[in-house]
C-alpha positions as CSV (number, residue, x, y, z in Angstrom):
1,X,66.3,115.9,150.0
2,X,66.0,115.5,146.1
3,X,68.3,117.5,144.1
4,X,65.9,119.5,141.9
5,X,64.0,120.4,145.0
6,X,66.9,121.2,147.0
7,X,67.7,123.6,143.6
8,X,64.6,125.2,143.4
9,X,64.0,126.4,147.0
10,X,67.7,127.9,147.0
11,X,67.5,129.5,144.3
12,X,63.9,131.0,144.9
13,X,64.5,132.1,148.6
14,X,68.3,133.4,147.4
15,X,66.7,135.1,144.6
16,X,63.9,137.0,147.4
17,X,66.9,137.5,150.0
18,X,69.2,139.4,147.2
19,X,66.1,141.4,146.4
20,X,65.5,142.4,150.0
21,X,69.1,143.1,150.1
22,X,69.7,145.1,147.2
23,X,66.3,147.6,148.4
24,X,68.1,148.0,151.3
25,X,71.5,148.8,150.2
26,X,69.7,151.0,147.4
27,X,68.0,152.8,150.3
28,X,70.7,153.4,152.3
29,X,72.0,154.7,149.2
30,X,69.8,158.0,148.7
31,X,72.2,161.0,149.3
32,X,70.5,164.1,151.3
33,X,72.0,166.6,149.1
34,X,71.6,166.6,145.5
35,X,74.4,166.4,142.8
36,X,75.6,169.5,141.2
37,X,74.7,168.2,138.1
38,X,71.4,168.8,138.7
39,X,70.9,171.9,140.2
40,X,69.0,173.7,137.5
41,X,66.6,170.7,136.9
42,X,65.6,169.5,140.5
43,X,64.3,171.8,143.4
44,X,64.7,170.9,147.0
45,X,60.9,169.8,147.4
46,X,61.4,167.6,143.8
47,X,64.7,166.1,145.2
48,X,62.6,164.8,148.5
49,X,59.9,163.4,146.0
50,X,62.0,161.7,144.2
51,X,63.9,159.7,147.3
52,X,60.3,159.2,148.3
53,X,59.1,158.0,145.5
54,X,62.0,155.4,145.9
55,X,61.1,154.6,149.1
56,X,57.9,153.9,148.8
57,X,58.4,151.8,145.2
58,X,61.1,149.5,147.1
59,X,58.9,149.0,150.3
60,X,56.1,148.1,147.9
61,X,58.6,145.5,146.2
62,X,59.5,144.1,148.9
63,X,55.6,143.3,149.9
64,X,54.8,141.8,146.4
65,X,58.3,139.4,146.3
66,X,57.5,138.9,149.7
67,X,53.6,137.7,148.8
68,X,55.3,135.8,145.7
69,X,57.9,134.2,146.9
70,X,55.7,132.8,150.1
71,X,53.0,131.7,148.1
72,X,55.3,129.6,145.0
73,X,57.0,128.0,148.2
74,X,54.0,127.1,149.8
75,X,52.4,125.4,146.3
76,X,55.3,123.6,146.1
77,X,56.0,121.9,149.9
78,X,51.9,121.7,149.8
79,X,51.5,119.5,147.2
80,X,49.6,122.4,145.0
81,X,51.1,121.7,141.8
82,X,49.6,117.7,142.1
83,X,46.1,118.4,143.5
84,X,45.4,120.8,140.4
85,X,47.0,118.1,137.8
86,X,44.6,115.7,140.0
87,X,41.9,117.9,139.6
88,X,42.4,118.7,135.8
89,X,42.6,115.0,135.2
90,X,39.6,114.1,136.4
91,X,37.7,115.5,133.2
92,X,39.5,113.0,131.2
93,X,41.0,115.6,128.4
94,X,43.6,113.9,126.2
95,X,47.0,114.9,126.7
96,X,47.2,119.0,124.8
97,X,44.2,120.3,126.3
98,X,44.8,118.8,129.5
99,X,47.9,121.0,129.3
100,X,46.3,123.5,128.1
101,X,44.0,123.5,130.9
102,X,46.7,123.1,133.7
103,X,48.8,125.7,132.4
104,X,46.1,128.5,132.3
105,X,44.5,127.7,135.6
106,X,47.9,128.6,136.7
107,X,47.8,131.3,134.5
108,X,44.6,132.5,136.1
109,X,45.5,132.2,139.4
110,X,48.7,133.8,139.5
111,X,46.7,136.9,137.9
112,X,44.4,136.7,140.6
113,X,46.8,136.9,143.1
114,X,49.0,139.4,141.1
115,X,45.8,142.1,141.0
116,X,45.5,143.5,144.2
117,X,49.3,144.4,143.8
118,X,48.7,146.1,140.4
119,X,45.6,148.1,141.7
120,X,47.4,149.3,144.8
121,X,50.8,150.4,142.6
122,X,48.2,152.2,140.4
123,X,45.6,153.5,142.1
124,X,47.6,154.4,145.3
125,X,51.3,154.4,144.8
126,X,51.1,155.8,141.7
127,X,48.3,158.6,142.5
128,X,50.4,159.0,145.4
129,X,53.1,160.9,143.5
130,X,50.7,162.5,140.6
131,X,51.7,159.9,138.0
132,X,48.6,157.4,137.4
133,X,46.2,158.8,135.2
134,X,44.6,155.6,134.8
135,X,40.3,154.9,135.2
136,X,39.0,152.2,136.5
137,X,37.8,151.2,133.1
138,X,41.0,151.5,131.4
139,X,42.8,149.6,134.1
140,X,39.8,146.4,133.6
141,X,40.1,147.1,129.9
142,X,44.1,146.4,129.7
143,X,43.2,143.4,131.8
144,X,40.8,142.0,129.6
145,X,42.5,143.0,126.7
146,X,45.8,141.6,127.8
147,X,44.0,137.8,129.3
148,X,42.3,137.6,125.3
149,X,45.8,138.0,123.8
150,X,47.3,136.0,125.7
151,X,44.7,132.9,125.8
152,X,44.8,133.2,122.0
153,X,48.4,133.9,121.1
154,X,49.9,131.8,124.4
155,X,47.5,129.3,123.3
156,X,48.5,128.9,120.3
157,X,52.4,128.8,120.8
158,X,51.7,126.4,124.2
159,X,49.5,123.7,122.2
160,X,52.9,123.7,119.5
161,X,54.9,123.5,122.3
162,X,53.4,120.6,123.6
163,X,52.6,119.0,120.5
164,X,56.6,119.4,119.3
165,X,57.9,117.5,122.4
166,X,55.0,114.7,122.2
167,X,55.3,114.1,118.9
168,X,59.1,115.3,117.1
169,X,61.0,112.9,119.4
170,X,64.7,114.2,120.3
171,X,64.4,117.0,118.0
172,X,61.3,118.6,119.6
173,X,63.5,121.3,120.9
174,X,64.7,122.4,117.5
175,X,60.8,123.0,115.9
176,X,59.6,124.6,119.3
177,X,62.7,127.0,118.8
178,X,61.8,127.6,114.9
179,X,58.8,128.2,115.7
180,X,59.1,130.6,118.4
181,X,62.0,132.1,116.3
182,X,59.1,132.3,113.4
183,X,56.6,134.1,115.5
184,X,58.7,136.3,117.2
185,X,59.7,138.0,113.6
186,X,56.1,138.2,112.5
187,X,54.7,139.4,116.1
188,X,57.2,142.1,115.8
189,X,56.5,143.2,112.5
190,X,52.6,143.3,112.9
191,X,52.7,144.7,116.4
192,X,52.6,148.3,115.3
193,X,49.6,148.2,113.2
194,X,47.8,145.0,115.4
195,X,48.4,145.4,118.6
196,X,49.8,148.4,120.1
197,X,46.8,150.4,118.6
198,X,44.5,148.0,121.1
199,X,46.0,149.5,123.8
200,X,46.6,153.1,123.3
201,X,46.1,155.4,120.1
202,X,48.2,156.7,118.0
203,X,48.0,159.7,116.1
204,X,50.5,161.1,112.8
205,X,52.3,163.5,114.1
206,X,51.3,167.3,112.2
207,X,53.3,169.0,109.9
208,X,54.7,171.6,112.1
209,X,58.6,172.3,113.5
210,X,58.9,169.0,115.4
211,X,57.9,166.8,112.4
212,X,60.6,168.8,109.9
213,X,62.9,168.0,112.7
214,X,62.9,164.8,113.3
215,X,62.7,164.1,109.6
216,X,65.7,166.2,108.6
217,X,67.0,164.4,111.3
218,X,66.6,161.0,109.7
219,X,67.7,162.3,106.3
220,X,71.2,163.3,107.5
221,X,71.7,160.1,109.1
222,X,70.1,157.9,106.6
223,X,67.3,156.4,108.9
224,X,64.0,155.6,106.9
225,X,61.0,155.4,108.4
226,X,57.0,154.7,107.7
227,X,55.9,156.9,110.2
228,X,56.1,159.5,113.2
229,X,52.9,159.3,115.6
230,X,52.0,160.6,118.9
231,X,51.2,158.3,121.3
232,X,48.5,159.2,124.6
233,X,50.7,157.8,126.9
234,X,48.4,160.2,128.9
235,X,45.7,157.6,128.9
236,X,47.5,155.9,132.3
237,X,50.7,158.2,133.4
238,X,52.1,161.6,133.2
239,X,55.4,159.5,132.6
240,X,57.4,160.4,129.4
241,X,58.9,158.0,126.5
242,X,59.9,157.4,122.9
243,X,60.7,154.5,121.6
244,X,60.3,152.9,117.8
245,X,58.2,149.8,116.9
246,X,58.6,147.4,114.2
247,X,60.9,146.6,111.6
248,X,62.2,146.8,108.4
249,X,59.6,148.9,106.2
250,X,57.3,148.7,108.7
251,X,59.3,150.8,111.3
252,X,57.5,153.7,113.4
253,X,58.6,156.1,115.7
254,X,55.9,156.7,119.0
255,X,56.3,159.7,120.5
256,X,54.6,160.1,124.2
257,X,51.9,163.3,124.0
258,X,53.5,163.7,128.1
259,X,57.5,164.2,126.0
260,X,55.8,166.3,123.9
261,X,54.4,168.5,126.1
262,X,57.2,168.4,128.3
263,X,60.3,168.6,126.0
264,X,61.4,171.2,123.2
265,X,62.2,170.5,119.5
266,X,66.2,169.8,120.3
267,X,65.5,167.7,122.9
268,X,63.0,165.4,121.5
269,X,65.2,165.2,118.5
270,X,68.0,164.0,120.9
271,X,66.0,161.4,122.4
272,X,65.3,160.2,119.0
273,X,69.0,160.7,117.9
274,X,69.7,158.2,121.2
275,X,67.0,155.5,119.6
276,X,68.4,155.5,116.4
277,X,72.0,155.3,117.7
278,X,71.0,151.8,118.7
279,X,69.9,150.9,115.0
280,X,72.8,152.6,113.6
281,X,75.0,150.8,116.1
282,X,73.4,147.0,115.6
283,X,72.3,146.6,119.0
284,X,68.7,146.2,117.9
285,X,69.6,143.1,115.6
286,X,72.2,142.0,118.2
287,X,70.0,142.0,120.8
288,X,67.6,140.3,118.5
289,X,69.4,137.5,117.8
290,X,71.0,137.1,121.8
291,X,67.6,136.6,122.3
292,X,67.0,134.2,119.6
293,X,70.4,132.0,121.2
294,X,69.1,132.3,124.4
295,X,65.4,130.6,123.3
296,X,67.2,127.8,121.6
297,X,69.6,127.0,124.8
298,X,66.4,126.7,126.8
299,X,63.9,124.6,124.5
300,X,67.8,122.7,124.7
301,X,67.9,122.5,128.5
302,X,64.0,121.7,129.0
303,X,64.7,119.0,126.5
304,X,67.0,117.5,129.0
305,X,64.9,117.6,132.2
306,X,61.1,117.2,130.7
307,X,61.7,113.4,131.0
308,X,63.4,113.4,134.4
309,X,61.3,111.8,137.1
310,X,63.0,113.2,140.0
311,X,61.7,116.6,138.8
312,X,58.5,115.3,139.0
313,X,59.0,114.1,142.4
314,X,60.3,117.1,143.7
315,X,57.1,118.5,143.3
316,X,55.1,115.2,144.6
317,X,53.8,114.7,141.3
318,X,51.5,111.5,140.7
319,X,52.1,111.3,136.7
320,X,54.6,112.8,134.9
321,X,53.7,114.8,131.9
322,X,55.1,117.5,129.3
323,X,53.0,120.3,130.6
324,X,53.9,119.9,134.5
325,X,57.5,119.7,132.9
326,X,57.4,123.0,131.4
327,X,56.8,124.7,134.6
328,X,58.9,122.8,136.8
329,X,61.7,123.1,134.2
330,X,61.0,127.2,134.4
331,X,61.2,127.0,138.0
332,X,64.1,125.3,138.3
333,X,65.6,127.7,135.7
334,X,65.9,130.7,138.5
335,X,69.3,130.7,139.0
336,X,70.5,130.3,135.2
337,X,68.0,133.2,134.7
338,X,69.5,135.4,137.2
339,X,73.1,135.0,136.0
340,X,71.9,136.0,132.3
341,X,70.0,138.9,133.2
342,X,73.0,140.1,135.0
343,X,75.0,139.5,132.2
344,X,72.0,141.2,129.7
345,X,71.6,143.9,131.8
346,X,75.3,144.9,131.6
347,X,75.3,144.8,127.8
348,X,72.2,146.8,127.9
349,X,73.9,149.3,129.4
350,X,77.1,149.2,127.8
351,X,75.2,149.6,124.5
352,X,73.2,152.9,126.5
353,X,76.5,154.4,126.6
354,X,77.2,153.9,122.9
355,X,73.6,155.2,121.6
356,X,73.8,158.6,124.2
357,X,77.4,159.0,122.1
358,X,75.7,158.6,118.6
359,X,73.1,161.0,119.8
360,X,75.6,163.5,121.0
361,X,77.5,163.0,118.0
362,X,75.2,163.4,114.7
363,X,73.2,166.2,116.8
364,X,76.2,168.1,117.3
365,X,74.5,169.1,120.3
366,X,75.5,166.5,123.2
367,X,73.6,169.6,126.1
368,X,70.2,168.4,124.2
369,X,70.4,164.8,124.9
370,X,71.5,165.7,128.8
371,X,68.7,168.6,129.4
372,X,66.7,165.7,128.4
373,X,67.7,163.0,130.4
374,X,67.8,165.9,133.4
375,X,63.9,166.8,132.6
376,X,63.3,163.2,132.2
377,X,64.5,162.3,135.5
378,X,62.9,165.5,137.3
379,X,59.2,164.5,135.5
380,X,59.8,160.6,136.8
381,X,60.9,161.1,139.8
382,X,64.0,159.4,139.1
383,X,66.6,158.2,141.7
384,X,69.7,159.9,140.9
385,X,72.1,157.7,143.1
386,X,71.1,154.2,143.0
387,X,73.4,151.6,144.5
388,X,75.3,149.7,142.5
389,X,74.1,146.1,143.4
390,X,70.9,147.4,142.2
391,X,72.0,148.7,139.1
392,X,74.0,145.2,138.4
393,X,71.1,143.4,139.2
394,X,68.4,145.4,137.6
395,X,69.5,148.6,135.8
396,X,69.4,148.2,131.6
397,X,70.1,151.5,131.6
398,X,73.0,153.1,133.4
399,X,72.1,155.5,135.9
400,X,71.3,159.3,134.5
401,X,74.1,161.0,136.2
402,X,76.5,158.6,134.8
403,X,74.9,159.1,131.1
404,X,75.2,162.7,131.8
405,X,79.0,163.0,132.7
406,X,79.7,160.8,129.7
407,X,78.0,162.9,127.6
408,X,79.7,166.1,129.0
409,X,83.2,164.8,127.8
410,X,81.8,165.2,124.1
């Protein structure tokens, strides 16, 4: 069997197996009664919801990897990947917008496929347990909204892609990585003001006790920032959240209108403390630039393989081409992915630990940041006593009750 083939199929049916195995551990995992910690936050009819709620979201993911995973193996042992390169040839494009072509009719179809999934986790899972507050017309809106964006803005960074590694020779890697690098800054900075407000609005927070607050807050600790808004999170979920958007002077704090509503004035403020604690701490800039290493190592490694024609015959492949090799190169990228999200994940969390501390620390008031985290999880439906191949494999954040006994020692 060839190699890259051989590669691929392993790592995609090991990746769907450890999947199916970590739901089931994570299952077996829910405890009947509920931890002491929580006694004053969760009731006995919240406590079954929430293990419900679980249930029902890792049946549901076990469908859709299922669907996925049985569907990318069949394009690929079918022949799938070649009839559409056949078919895409026939119009005789020249080589970028052939490219372009192939890669959104992939594109395309994988959001076909991928809708009936979405609309079901919205519209039934999510109603299930009171959380979707989505319409029909916002859920075709975000569709629409999100296929635009990404037709222009993929578009533009996959025609430099391709253009890079047809035309910069051995060093097409290196200006496909500067220019990522390049974007990624500028997206980030310009998100808050051109593209979050596509999606939802957001509206300055008043002058009343919450806004003094949170900007005392920022005075003691020396924070600056452009701007506190309220954000109808509303629009789609009764879910709460808070996180900040942008950079450098252009740095905003969102504030969900459901945390709002469901937190006080301490408790917000810790929440905030926590996001801050991961400026103050350079995570934000670390994590930044971990990403930025990580982007270069695989423009690198897709460097190495792009040109490899038993990559292209793994997937029965009549031509070889830059554009096929981008997606071959990502598929046979599973298992390297895996291993780095692992090792991401458990940074992530790591760096959790270090922000609830800040939080707990500056506020003076570590009992705000854990009635927070406790509402939190009772509003979400959180599970409380996940298992831990689930949190290696998937958790950025550590579980709740482990925040919460850490923050009780300060």
């Amino acid at each position: 069997m060839n190699i890259y083939l051989a590669v691929i199929l392993i790592s995609l049916i090991g990746s769907w197996l450890l999947g199916l195995l970590s739901n089931f551990l994570n299952g077996r995992n829910l405890h009947p009664e509920l931890p002491s910690e929580f006694t004053n936050t969760f009731d006995a009819e919240t406590y079954r919801k929430s293990q419900e709620y679980a249930r029902a979201t890792m049946r549901f993911s076990n469908i859709s990897d299922t669907f996925n995973t049985a569907v990318t193996l069949t394009v690929i042992l079918c022949g799938g990947f070649n009839w559409l390169d056949q078919i895409i040839r026939s119009y005789a494009l020249t080589p970028i917008p052939t490219g372009l072509a192939y890669i959104a009719a992939l594109g395309i179809a994988s959001s076909i496929l991928s809708l009936p999934f979405e609309a079901y986790q919205t519209f039934v899972l999510e109603k299930r347990f009171n959380f979707n507050t989505t319409t029909v017309g916002t859920f075709i809106a975000d569709r629409v909204k999100g296929l635009v964006l990404t037709a222009v803005i993929g578009g533009i960074l996959l025609y430099g892609v391709l253009y890079f590694f047809a035309e910069a020779g051995r060093f097409a890697w290196l200006w496909c990585w500067g220019m990522v690098v390049s974007f990624t800054l500028a997206f980030t900075y310009v998100a808050p003001t051109w593209i979050l407000p596509l999606f939802n609005k957001f509206t300055p927070l008043e002058d009343n006790d919450l806004r003094r607050a949170i900007e005392s807050y920022a005075r003691k600790v020396g924070f600056r920032l452009r701007g506190i808004f309220v954000i109808d999170g509303s629009k789609r979920s009764t879910k709460s959240n808070a996180f900040f958007t942008g950079f450098g002077k252009n740095r905003r704090i969102a504030l969900f209108d459901t945390l709002i509503k469901g937190q006080n004035t301490d408790e917000i403020v810790a929440v905030l403390a926590h996001e801050v604690g991961h400026s103050k701490r350079g995570h934000i800039r670390r994590q930044m630039i971990t990403g930025f290493i990580k982007t270069g190592v695989i423009f690198y490694l897709m460097s190495l393989f792009l040109s490899s024609p038993g990559l292209f015959e793994a997937f029965g492949m009549a031509h070889m081409s830059i554009y096929a090799g981008l997606v071959f190169f990502l598929l046979l990228y599973t298992p390297l992915s895996l291993v780095l999200s692992i090792i991401t994940n458990a940074i992530s969390r790591k760096h959790e630990f270090e922000a609830d501390a800040y939080a707990a620390t500056t506020t003076g008031n570590p009992q705000a940041m854990i009635s927070a985290l406790k509402k939190l999880s009772a509003d979400n439906l959180s599970n409380l006593t996940p298992h831990r191949l689930t949190v290696w494999l998937e958790y950025g954040h550590p579980p709740v009750l482990q925040r919460i006994r850490a923050l009780s020692t300060h």
